[in-house]
VEXRO-499363 format. One record per residue (C-alpha): residue in one letter; x, y, z. Coordinates in steps of 0.02 Angstrom, whole numbers. Example, Ala and Ser with C-alpha at 12.3 -4.5 7.8 and 13.67 -1.06 7.14 Angstrom:
<sites>
<site kemar="A" east="615" north="-225" up="390"/>
<site kemar="S" east="684" north="-53" up="357"/>
</sites>
This chain:
<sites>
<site kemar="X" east="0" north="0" up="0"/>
<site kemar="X" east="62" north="184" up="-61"/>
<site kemar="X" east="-8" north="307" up="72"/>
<site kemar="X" east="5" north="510" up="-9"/>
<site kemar="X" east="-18" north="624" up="130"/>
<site kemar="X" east="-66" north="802" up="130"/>
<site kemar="X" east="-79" north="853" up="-38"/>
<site kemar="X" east="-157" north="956" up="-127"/>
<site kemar="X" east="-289" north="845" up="-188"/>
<site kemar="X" east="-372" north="879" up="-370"/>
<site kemar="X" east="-496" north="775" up="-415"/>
<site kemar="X" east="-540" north="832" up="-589"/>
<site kemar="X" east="-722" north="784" up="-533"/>
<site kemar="X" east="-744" north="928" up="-384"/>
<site kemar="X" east="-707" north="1106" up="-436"/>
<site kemar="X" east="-623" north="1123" up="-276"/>
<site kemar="X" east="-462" north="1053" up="-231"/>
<site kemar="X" east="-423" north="988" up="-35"/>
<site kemar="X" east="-290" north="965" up="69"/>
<site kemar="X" east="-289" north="760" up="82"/>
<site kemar="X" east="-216" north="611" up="79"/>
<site kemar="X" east="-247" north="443" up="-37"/>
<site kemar="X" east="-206" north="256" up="-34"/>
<site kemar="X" east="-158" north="160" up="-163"/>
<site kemar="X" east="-169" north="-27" up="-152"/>
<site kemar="X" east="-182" north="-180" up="-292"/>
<site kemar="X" east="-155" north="-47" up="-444"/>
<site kemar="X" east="-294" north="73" up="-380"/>
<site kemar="X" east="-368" north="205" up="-291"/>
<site kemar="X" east="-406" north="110" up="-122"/>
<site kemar="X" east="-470" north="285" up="-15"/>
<site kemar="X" east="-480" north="455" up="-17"/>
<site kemar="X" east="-484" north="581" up="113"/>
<site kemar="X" east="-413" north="689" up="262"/>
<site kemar="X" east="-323" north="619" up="398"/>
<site kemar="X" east="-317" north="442" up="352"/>
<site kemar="X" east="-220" north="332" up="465"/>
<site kemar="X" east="-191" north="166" up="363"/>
<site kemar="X" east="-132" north="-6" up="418"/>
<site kemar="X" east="20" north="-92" up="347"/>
<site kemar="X" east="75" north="60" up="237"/>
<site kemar="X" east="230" north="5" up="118"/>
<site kemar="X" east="280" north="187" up="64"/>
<site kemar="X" east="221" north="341" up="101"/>
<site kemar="X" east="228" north="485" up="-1"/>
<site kemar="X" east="240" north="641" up="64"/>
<site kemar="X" east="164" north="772" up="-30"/>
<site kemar="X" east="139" north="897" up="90"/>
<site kemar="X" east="128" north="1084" up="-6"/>
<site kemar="X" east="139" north="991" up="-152"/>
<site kemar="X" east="-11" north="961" up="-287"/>
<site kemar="X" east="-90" north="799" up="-328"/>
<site kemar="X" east="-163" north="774" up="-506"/>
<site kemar="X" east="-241" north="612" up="-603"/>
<site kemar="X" east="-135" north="554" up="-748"/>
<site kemar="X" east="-174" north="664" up="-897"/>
<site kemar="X" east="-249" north="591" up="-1038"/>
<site kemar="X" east="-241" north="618" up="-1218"/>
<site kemar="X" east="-391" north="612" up="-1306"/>
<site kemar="X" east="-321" north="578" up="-1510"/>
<site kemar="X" east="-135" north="573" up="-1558"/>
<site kemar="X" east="-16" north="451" up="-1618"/>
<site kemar="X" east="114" north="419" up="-1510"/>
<site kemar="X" east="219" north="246" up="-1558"/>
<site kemar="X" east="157" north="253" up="-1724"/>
<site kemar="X" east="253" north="383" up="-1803"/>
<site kemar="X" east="437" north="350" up="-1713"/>
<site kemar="X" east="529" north="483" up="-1612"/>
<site kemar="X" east="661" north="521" up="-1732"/>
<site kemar="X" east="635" north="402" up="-1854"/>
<site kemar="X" east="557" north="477" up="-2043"/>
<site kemar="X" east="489" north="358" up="-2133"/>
<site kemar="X" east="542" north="190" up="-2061"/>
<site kemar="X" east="426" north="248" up="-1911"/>
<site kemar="X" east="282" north="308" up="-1998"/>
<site kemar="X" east="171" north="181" up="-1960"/>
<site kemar="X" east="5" north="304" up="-1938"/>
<site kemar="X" east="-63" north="305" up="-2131"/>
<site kemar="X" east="-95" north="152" up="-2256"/>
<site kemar="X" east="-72" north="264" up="-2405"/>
<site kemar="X" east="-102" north="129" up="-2539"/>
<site kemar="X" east="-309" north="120" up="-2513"/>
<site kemar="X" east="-419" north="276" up="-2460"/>
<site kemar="X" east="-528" north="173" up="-2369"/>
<site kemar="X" east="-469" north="37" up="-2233"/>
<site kemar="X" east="-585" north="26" up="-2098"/>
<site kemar="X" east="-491" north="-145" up="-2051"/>
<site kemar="X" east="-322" north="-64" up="-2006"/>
<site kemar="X" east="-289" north="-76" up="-1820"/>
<site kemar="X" east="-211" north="47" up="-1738"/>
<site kemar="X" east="-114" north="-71" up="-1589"/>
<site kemar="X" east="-24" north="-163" up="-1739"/>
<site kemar="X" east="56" north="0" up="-1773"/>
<site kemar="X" east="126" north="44" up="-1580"/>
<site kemar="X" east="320" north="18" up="-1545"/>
<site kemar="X" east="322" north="10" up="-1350"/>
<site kemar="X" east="508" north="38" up="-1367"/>
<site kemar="X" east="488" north="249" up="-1439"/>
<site kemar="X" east="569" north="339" up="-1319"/>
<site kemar="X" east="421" north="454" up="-1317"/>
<site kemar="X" east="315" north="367" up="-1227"/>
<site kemar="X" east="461" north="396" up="-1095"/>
<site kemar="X" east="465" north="577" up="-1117"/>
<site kemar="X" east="267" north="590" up="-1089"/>
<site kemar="X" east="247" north="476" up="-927"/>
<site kemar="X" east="379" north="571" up="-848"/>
<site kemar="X" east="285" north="722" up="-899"/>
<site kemar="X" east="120" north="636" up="-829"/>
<site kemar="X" east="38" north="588" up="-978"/>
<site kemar="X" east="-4" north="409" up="-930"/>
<site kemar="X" east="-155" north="367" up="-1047"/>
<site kemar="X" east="-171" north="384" up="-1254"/>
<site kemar="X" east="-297" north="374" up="-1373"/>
<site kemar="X" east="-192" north="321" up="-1524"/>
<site kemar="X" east="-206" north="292" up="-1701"/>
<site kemar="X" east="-219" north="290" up="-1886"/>
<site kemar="X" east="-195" north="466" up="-1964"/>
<site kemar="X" east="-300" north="580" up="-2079"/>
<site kemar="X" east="-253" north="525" up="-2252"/>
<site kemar="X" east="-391" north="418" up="-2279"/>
<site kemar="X" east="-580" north="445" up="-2289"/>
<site kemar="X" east="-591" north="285" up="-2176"/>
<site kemar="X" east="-417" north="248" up="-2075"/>
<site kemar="X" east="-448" north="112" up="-1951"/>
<site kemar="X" east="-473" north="81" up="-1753"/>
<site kemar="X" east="-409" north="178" up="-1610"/>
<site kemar="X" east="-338" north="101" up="-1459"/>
<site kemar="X" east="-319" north="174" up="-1286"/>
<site kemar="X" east="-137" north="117" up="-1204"/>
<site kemar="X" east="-42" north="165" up="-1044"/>
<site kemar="X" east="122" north="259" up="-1071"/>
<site kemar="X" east="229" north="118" up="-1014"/>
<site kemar="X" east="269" north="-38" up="-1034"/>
<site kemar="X" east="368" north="-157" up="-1144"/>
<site kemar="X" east="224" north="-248" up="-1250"/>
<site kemar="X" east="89" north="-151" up="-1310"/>
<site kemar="X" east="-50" north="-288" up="-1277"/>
<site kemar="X" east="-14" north="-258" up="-1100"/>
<site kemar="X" east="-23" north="-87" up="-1119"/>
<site kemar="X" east="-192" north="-85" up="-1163"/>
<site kemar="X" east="-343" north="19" up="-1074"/>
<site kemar="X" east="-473" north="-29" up="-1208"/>
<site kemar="X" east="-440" north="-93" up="-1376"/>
<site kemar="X" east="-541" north="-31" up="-1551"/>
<site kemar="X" east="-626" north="124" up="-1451"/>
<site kemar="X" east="-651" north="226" up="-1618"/>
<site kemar="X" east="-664" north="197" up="-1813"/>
<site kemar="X" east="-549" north="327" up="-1892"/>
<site kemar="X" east="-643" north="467" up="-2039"/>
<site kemar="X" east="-579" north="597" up="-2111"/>
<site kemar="X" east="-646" north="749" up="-2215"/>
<site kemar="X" east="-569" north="922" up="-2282"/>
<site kemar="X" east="-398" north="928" up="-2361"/>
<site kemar="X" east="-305" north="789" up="-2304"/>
<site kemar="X" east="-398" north="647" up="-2410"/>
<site kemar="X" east="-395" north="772" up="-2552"/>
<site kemar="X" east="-236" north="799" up="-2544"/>
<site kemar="X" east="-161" north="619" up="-2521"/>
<site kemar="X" east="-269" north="550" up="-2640"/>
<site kemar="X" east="-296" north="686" up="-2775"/>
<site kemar="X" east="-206" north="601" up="-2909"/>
<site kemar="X" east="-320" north="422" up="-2873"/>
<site kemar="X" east="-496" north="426" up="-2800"/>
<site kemar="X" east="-522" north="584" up="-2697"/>
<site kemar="X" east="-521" north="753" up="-2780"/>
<site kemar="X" east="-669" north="854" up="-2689"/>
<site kemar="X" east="-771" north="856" up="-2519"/>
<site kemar="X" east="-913" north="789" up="-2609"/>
<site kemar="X" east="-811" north="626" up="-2657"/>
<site kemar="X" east="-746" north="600" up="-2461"/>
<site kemar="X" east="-920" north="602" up="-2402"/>
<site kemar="X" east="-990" north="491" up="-2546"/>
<site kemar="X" east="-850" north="354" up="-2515"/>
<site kemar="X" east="-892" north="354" up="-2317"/>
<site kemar="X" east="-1092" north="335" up="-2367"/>
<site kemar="X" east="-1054" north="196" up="-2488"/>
<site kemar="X" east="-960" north="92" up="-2371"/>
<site kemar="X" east="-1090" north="113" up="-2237"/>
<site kemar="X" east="-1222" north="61" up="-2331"/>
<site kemar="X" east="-1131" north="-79" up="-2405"/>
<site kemar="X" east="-1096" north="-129" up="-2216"/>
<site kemar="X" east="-1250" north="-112" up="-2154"/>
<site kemar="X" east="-1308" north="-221" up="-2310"/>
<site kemar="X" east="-1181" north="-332" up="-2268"/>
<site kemar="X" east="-1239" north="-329" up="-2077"/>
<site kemar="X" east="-1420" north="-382" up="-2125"/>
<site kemar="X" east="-1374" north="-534" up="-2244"/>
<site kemar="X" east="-1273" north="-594" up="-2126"/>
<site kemar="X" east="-1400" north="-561" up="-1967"/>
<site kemar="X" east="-1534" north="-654" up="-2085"/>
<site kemar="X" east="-1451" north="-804" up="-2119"/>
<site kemar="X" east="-1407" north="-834" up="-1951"/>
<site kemar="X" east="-1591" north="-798" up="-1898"/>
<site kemar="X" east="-1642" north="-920" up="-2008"/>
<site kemar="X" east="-1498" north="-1053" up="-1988"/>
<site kemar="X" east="-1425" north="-1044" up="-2169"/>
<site kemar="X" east="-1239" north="-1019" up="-2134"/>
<site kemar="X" east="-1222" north="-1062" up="-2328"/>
<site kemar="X" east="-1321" north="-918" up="-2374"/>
<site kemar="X" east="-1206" north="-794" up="-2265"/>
<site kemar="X" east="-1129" north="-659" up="-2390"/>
<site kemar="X" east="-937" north="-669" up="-2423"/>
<site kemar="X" east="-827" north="-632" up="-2282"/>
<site kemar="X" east="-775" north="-432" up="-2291"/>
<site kemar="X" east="-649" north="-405" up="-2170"/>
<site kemar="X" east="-679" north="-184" up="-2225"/>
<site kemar="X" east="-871" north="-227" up="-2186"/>
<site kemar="X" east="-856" north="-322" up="-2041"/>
<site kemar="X" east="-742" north="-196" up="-1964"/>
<site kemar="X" east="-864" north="-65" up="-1962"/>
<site kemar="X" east="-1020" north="-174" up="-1903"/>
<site kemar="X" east="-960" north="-95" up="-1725"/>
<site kemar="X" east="-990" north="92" up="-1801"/>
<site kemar="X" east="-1170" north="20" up="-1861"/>
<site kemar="X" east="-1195" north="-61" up="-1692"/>
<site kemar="X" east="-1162" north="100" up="-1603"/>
<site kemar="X" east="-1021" north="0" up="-1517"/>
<site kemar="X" east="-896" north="138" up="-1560"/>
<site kemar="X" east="-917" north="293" up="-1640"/>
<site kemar="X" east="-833" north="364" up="-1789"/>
<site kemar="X" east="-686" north="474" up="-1738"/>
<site kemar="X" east="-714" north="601" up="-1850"/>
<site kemar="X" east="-559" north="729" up="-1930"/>
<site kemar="X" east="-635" north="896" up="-1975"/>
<site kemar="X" east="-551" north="1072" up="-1960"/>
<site kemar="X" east="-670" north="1175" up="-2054"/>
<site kemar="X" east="-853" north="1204" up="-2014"/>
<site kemar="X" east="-905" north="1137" up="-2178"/>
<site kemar="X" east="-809" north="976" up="-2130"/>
<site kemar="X" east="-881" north="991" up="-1953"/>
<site kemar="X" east="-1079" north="990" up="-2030"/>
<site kemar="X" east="-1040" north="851" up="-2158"/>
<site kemar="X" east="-970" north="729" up="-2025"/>
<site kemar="X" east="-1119" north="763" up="-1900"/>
<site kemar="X" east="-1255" north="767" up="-2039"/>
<site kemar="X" east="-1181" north="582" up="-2118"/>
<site kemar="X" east="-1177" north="504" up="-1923"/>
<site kemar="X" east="-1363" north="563" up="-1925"/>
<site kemar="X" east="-1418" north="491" up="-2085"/>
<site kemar="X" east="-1334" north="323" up="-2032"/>
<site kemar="X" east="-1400" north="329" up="-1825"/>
<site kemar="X" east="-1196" north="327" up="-1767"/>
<site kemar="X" east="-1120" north="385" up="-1633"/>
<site kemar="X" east="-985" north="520" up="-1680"/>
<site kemar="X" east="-839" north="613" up="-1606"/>
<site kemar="X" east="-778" north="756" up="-1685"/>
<site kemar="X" east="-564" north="797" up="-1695"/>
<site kemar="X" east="-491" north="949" up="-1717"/>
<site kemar="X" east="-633" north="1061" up="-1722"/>
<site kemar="X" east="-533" north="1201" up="-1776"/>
<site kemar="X" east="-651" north="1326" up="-1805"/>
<site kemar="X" east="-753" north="1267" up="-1681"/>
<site kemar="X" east="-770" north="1447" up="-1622"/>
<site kemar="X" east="-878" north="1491" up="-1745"/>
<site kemar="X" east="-1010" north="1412" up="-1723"/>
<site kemar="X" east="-993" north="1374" up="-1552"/>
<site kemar="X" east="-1189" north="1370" up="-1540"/>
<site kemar="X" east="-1218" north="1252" up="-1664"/>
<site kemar="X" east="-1101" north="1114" up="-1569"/>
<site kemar="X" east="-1173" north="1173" up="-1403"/>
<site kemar="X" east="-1356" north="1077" up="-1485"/>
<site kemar="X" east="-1272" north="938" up="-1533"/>
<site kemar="X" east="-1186" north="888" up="-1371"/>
<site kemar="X" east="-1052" north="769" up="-1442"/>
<site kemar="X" east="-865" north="743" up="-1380"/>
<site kemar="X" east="-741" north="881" up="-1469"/>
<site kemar="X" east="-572" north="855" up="-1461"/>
<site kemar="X" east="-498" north="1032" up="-1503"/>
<site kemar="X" east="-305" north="1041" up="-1574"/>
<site kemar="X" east="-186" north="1044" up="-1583"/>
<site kemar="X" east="-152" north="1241" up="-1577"/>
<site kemar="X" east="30" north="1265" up="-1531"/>
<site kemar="X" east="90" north="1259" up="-1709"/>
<site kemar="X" east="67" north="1397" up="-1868"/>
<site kemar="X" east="-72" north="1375" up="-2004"/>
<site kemar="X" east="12" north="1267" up="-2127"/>
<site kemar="X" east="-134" north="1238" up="-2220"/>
<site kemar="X" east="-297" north="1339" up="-2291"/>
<site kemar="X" east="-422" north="1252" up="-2162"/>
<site kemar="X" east="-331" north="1323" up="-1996"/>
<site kemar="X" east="-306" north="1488" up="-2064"/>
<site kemar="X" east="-455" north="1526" up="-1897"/>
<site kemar="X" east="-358" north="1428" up="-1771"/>
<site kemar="X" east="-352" north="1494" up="-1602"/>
<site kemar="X" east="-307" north="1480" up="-1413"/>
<site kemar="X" east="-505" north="1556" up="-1382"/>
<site kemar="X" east="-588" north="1389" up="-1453"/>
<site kemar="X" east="-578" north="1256" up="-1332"/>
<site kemar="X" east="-623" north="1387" up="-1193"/>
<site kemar="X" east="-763" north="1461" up="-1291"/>
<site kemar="X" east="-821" north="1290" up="-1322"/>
<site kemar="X" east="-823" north="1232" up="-1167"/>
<site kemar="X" east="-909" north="1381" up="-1081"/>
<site kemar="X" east="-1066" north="1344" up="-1199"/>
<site kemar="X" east="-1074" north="1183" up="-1095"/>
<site kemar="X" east="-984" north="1084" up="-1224"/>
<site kemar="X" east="-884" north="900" up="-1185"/>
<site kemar="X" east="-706" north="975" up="-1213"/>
<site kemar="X" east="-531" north="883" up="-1231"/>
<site kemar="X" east="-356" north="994" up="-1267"/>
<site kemar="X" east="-263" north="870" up="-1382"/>
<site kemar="X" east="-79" north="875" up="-1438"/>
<site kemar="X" east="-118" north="744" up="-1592"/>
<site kemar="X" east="56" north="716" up="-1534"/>
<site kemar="X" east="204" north="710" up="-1623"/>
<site kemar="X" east="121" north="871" up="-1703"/>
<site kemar="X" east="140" north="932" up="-1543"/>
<site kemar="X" east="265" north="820" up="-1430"/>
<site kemar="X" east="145" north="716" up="-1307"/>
<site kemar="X" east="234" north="776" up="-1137"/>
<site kemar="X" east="155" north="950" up="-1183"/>
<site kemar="X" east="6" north="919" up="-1180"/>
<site kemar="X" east="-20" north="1027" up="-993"/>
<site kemar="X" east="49" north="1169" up="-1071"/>
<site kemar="X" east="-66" north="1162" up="-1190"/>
<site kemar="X" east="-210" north="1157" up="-1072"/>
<site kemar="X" east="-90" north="1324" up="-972"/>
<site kemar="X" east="-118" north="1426" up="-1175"/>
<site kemar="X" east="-312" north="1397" up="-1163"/>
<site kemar="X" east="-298" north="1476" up="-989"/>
<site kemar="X" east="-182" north="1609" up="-1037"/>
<site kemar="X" east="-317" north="1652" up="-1163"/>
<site kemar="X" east="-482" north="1637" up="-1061"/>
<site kemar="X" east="-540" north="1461" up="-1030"/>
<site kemar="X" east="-575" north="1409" up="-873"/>
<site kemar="X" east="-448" north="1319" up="-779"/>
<site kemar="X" east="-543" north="1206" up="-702"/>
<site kemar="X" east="-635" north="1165" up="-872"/>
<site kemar="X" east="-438" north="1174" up="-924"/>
<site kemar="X" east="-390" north="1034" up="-820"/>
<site kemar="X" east="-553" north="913" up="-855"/>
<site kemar="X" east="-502" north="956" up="-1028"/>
<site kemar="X" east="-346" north="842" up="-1019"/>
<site kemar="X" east="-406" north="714" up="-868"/>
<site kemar="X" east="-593" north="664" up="-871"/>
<site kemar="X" east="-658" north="735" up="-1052"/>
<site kemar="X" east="-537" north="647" up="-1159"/>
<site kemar="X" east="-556" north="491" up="-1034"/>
<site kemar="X" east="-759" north="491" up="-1078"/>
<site kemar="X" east="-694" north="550" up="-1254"/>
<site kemar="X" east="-599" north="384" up="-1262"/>
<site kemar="X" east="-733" north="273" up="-1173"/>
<site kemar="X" east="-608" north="230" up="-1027"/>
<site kemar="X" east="-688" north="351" up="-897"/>
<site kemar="X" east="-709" north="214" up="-789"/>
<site kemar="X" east="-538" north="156" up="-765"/>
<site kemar="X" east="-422" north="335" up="-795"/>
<site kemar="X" east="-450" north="549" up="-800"/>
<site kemar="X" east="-497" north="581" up="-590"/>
<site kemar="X" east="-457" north="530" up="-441"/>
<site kemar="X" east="-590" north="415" up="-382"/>
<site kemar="X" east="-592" north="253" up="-266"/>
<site kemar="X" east="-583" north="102" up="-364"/>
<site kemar="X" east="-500" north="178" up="-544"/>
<site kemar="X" east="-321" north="130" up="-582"/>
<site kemar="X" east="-194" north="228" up="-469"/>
<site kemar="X" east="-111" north="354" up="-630"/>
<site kemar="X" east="-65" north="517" up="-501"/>
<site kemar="X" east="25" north="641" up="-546"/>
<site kemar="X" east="127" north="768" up="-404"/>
<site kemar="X" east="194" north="931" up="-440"/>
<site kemar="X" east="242" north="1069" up="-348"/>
<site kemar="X" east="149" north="1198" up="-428"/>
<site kemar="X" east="14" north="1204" up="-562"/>
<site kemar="X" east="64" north="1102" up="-721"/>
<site kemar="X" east="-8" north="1215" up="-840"/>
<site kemar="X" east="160" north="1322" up="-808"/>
<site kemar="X" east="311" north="1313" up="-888"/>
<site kemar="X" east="417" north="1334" up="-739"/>
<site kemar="X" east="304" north="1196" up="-632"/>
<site kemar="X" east="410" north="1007" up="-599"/>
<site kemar="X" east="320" north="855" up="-600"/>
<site kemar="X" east="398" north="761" up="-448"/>
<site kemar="X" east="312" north="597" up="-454"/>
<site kemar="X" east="203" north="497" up="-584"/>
<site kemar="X" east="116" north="321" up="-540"/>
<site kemar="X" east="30" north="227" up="-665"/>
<site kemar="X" east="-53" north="84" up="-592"/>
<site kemar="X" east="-16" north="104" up="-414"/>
<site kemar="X" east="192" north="92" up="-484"/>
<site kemar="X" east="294" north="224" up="-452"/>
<site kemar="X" east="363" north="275" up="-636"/>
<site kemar="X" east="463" north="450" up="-599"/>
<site kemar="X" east="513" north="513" up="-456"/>
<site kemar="X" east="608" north="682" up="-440"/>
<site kemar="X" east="774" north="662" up="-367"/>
</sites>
């Protein structure tokens, strides 16, 4: 048992921090409290005028799929020979060994959402991983959480030369494989209904991949910078009855009121980088705080290596600096991208009974000069400040 006394407890489910201690036993958050006088304590931690913080989480990047210092040999984030691939998997992709995973547990990043990139209208699975470890199946949270879309100029770009050369032709390829999977889905529903397994249709391993989208097992994780993008993605997860998550959400600012009504997850980045294309010419510092202030499910997102993964709490510090709340600043990297990521039950606060990821400081990690002392991840002490 791990007993952390006297910190400066942040849930990232109270507003209000407190001055309290926490146990950690088996992997997990045993109690929480003041005063606690545990039995049989192994180590205790003293974090007295120090802060204590869940893990942070990152809601969409790719982290061990394009290698730390690599190029191409560690680009592993894109299948750039087919613009549609539902059945890529995004753990097949993860090298355990990139030394940035390193660089963002010591920074207190201890949960990702990770996988395939933008290139193609349909990319493939997320998976959600812990930031250490040597094999990435035992890394794993939750495995195919999302099904990878993507809309705006990235298809067209990547593909203009093959299949893709407007937005009309990336939303008409996404509608024709979901209605050849939901086709797909039926025949295969009716033959087993009526016990003909000889009249099942063809295996499809692209169709049966996204029978989990049609289920409304996972949702389509949805790339869009630009409103237009924004509208097309939501109005094609209507016509279709799927649940939807929206990335980027660039110039989500704009119409702040029209994602306020439609109450889905927006991951909103990554912002600490120039405009290097037409469709974040609007990007902005304002948007994830103006986003969240209508009420709106909000996760800060490095979509790391664009921005390196142990930044992502300065990230969340620049949406401060520029008006968001900070408490809505730190959900924004703990709990949101947690529920973003369908592992809310397990990582993003400090509640009994969720793994043990904590993260001390001694001073608020959305500044620069603030150093993060100790990280746990899974009750195991990962960093500790010498």
């Amino acid at each position: 048992m791990i007993w952390i006394r006297n910190g400066l407890i942040h849930t990232a489910v109270e507003p209000r921090p407190f001055v309290g201690d926490l146990l950690i036993e088996g992997g997990k958050i045993a109690e929480i409290g003041t005063d606690l006088t545990p039995d049989k304590v192994a180590q205790v931690i003293d974090a007295s005028g120090k802060e204590v913080y869940p893990g942070f989480v990152e809601a969409h990047g790719h982290i061990g799929l394009d290698g730390y210092g690599i190029g191409y040999e560690g680009m592993d984030y894109n299948e750039m020979n087919d613009i549609v691939c539902p059945q890529m998997r995004g753990i097949d992709g993860v090298k355990p060994f990139d030394p940035a995973f390193a660089m963002a547990a010591e920074a207190g990043v201890t949960s990702v959402c990770v996988g395939p990139g933008s290139a193609n209208v349909l990319g493939g699975t997320f998976t959600t991983i812990k930031t250490v470890g040597r094999r990435v199946d035992d890394m794993v949270i939750r495995d195919n959480v999302a099904m990878k879309c993507a809309f705006g100029e990235n298809p067209k770009r990547c593909y203009r030369d093959k299949r893709d050369s407007s937005r009309m032709t990336t939303a008409a390829l996404l509608r024709e494989m979901l209605f050849k999977a939901k086709e797909y889905m039926e025949k295969k529903a009716a033959a087993e209904d009526a016990g003909e397994t000889l009249k099942r249709p063809p295996f499809d391993m692209k169709l049966e991949a996204l029978i989990p989208v049609l289920k409304g097992e996972i949702p389509l994780k949805a790339h869009a910078h630009a409103t237009e993008d924004i509208f097309t993605a939501l109005r094609i997860a209507r016509e279709f009855g799927v649940k939807i998550t929206l990335e980027h959400v660039t110039e989500g600012h704009l119409i702040v009121d029209e994602l306020a009504k439609e109450n889905v997850p927006l991951a909103v980045g990554p912002t600490l980088t120039g405009a290097s294309k037409f469709e974040l010419r609007n990007k902005s510092w304002i948007t994830p705080g103006v986003l969240a202030a209508a009420g709106c499910q909000v996760s800060i997102i490095t979509d790391s290596p664009v921005i390196p993964q142990e930044y992502l709490p300065l990230c969340a510090g620049l949406a401060v600096k520029s008006g968001m709340d900070p408490y809505d600043a730190l959900r924004a990297i703990t709990i949101n991208p947690a529920k973003h990521a369908g592992i809310a039950d397990r990582v993003g606060s400090l509640e009994v009974g969720k793994d043990a990821d904590v993260v001390i400081t001694d001073g608020c990690p959305f500044e620069v000069s603030t150093r993060v002392e100790y990280v746990l991840i899974d009750g195991k002490i990962v960093k500790k400040l010498q």
